[in-house]
C-alpha positions as CSV (number, residue, x, y, z in Angstrom):
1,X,0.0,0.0,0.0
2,X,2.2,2.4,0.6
3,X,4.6,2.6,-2.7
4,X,0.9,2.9,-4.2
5,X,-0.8,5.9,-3.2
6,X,1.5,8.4,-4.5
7,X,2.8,6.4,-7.3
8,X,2.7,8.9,-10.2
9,X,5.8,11.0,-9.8
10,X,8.1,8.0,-7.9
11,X,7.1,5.6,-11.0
12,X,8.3,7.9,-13.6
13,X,11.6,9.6,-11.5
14,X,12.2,5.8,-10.9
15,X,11.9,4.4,-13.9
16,X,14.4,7.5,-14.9
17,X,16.8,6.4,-12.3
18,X,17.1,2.7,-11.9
19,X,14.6,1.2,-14.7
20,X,15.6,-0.2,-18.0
21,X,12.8,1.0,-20.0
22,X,12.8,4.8,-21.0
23,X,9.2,4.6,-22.9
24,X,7.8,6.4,-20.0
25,X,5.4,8.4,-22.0
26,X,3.5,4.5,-22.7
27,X,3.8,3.5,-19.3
28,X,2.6,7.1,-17.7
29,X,-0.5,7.0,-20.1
30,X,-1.2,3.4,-18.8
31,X,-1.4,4.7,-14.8
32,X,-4.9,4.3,-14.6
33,X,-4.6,0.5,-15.4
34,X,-1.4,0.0,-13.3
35,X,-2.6,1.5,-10.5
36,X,-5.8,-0.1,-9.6
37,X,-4.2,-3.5,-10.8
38,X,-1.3,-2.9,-7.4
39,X,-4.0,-1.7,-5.0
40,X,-5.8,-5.4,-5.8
41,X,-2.6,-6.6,-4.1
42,X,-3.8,-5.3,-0.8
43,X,-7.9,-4.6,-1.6
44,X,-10.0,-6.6,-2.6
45,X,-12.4,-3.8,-4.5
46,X,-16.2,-4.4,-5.5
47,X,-17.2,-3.3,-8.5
48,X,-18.7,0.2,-7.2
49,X,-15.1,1.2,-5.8
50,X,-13.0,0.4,-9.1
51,X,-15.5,2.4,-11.0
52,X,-14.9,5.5,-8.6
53,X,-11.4,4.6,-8.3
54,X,-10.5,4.7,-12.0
55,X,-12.9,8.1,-12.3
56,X,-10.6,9.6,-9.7
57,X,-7.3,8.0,-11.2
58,X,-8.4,10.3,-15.0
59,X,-8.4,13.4,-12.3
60,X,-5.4,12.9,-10.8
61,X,-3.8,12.3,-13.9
62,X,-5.1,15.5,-15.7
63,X,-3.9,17.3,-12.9
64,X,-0.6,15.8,-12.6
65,X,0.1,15.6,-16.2
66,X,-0.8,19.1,-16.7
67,X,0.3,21.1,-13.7
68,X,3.5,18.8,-12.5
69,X,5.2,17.3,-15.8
70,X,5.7,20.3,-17.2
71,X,8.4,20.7,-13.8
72,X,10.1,17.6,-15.0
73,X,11.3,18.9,-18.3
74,X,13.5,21.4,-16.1
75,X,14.6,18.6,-13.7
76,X,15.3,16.6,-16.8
77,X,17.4,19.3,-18.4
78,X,19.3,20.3,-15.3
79,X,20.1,16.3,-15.1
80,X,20.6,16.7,-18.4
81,X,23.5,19.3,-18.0
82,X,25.0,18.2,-15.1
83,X,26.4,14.7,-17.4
84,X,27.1,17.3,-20.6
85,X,29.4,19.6,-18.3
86,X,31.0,16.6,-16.6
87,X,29.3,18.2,-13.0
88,X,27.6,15.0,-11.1
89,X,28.7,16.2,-8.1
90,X,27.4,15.0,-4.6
91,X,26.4,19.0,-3.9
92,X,24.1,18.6,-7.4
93,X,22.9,15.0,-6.9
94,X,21.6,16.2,-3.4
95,X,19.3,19.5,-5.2
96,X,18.1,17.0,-7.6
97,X,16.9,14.4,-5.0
98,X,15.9,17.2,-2.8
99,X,13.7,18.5,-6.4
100,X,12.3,14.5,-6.7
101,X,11.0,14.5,-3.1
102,X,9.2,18.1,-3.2
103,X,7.4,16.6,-6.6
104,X,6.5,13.7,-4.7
105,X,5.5,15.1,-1.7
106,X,2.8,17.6,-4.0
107,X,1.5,14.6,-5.8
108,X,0.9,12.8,-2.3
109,X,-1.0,15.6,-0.7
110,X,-3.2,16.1,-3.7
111,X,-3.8,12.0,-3.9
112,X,-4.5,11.8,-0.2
113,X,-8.0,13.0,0.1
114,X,-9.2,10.3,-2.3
115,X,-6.8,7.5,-0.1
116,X,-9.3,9.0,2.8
117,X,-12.3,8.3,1.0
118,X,-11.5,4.7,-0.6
119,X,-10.6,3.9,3.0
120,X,-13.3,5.3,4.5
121,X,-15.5,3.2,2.3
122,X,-14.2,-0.5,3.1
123,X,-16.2,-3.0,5.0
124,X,-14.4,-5.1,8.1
125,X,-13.7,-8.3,5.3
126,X,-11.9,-6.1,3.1
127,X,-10.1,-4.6,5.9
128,X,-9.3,-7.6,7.6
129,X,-7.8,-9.0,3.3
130,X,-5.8,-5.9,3.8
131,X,-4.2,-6.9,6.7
132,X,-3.3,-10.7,5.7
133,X,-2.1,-9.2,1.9
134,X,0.4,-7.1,4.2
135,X,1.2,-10.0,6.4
136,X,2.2,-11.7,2.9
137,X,3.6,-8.8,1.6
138,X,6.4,-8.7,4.5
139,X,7.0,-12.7,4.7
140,X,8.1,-12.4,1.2
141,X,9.9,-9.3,1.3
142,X,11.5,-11.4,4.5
143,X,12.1,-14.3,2.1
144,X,13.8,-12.2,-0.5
145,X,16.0,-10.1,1.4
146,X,16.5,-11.7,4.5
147,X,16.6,-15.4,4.8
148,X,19.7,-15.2,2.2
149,X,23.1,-14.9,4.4
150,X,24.4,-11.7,4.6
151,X,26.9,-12.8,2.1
152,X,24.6,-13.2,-0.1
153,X,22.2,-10.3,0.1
154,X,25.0,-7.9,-0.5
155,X,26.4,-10.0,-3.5
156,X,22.4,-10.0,-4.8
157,X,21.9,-6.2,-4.0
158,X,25.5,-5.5,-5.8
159,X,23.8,-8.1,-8.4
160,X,20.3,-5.5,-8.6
161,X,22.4,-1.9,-8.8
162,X,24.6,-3.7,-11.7
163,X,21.4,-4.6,-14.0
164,X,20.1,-0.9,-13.1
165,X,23.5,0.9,-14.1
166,X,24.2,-0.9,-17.3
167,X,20.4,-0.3,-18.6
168,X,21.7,3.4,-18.6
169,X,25.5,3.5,-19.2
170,X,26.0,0.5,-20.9
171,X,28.6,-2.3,-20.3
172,X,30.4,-1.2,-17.1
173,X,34.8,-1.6,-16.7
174,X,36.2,-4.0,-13.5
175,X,36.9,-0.9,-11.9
176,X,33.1,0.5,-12.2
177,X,31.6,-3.2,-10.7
178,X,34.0,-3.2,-8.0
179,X,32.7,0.5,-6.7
180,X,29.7,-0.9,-6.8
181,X,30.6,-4.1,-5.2
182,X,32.3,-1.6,-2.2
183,X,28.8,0.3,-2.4
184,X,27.0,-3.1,-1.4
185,X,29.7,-4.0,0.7
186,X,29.1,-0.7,3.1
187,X,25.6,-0.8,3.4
188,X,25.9,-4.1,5.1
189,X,23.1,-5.4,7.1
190,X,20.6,-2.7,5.4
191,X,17.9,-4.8,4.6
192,X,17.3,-5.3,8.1
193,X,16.2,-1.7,8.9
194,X,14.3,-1.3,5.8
195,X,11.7,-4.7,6.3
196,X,12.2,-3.7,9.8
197,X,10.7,-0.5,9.1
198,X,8.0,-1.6,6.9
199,X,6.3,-3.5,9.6
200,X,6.1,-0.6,11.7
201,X,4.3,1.3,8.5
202,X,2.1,-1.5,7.7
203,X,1.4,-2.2,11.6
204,X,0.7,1.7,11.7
205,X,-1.4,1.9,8.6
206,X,-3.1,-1.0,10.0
207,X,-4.3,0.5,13.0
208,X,-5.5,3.9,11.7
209,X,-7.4,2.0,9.3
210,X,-9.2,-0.3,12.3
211,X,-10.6,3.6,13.6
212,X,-11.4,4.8,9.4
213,X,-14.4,6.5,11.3
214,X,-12.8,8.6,13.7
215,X,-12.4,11.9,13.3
216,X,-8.6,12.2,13.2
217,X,-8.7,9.7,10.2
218,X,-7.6,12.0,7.5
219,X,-4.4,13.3,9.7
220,X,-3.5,10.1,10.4
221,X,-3.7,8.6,6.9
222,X,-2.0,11.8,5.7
223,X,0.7,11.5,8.2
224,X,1.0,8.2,7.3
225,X,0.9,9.4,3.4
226,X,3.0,12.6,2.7
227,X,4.6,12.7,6.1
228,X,6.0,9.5,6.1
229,X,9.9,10.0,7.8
230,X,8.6,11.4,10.6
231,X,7.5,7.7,11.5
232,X,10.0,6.0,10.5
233,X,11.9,3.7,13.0
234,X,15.3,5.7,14.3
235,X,17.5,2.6,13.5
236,X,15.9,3.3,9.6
237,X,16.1,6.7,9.8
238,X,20.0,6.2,10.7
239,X,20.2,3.9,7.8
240,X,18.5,5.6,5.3
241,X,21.1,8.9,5.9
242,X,24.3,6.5,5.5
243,X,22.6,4.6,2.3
244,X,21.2,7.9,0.4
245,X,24.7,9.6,0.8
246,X,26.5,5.9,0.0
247,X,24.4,5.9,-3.2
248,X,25.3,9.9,-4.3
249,X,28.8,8.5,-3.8
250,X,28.6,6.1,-5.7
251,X,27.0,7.7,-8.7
252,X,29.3,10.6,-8.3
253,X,32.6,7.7,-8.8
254,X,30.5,6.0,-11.3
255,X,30.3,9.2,-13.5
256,X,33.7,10.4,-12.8
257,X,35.1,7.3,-14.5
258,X,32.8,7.0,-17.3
259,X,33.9,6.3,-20.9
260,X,32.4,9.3,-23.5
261,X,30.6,6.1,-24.9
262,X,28.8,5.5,-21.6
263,X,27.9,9.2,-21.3
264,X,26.5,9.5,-24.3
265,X,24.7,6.9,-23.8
266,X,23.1,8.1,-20.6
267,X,22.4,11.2,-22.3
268,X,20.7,9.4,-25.1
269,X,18.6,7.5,-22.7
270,X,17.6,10.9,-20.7
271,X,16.6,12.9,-24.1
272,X,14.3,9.7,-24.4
273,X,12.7,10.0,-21.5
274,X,12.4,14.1,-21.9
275,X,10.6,13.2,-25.2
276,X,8.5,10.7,-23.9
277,X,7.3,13.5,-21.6
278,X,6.7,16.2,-24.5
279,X,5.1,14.0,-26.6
280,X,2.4,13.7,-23.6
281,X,-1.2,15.1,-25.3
282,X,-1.9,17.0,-22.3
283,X,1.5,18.8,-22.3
284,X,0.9,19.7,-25.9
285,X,-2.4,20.7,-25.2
286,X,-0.8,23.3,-22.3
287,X,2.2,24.9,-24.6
288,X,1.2,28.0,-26.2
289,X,0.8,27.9,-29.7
């Protein structure tokens, strides 16, 4: 549930940053049908709530598309610039992330109100198929990044970053996949914190749902929502400081010992995604003739 909610600007800086695909334009018109496919995941809707779900999913995404994307053609150039000028620096990585949270952070507040209302509407058995898709939801994630020995989850999450970086820079050198083979190394028993801390959300979530009639529902759900670090576990919120400036680091040594080819590359793959983004109907539809 909660990568869900706000989905619409994480999905498409995501798939920027660490997917292989850069036809974002395809998946961003195909929200409405992504999104209420997740949230079956965790809900169990009737027919009555996927009706109003997908009539508030085309308002959301007229709104976003014509009020937010036209901010991501600047964020997309600045990226843009900093590869040109050779300037991925770990003072310009930081603006940019700091950009990518203030553009998520808009799209959750003006998604919340309709979370409120979906919840608001479920009976006790949907709740109650909430809580056991969550219970599932963290045995797996348990399974996944857990179980495996240490060892093993930082060869695997070494494994991950690899697939991610070669999508946009191409074949990497020995020296390139040993950084990120230190990268892995230092974040150590990360996995830990993060499921860790995803229990306490879903245990959190959980309960506020239980009281969806109470009158402090909405601050709870958007605490829960846009405010999200300020409930985070302080073992997680430790971790995530160490692994967000580990990765900048990483990207920054990555960059600096990039081949022209790979650069040009990565530049390639960003003027993709910026076109995907013009190309959008309602963009067009917004730019002055």
């Amino acid at each position: 549930m909660s990568r869900h909610w706000h989905l619409l600007v994480p999905l498409l800086i995501i798939s920027l940053l660490l997917g292989a695909c850069s036809r974002v334009g395809l998946a961003y018109r195909n929200l409405d049908v992504i999104i209420p496919w997740t949230l079956n995941d965790y809900l169990d809707m009737n027919s009555e709530q996927k009706g109003w779900l997908n009539q508030r999913l085309q308002q959301h995404l007229s709104w976003h598309c014509t009020t937010q994307l036209p901010g991501y053609l600047g964020w997309l150039d600045r990226l843009q610039l900093m590869v040109q000028n050779n300037q991925v620096s770990d003072e310009a990585l930081q603006a940019r992330t700091e950009e990518a949270r203030q553009a998520i952070a808009e799209t959750a507040r003006q998604i919340t109100p309709s979370a409120v209302e979906l919840l608001q509407g479920l009976d006790d058995q949907q709740v109650k198929e909430m809580n056991n898709a969550f219970a599932k939801d963290l045995k797996e994630h348990e399974e996944q990044y857990l179980k495996p020995p240490v060892a093993q989850q930082i060869e695997q999450r070494s494994q991950r970053m690899s697939k991610r970086l070669k999508a946009w820079l191409g074949p990497l050198s020995p020296g390139q996949q040993q950084r990120i083979d230190q990268w892995s190394a230092s974040l150590g028993t990360q996995n830990q914190q993060w499921i860790a801390n995803r229990a306490h959300w879903q245990a959190q979530f959980s309960a506020a749902v239980q009281q969806r009639q109470d009158r402090d529902f909405p601050q709870r759900i958007e605490q829960l929502l846009i405010h999200r670090e300020s409930l985070w576990t302080p073992a997680y919120r430790q971790a995530f400081s160490h692994t967000e400036q580990a990765a900048r680091s990483l990207l920054v040594d990555l960059m600096a010992s990039s081949t022209p080819e790979q650069r040009q590359r990565l530049l390639k793959k960003i003027d993709g995604v910026r076109q995907d983004f013009a190309a959008l109907k309602c963009l067009r539809n917004t730019q002055p003739g």
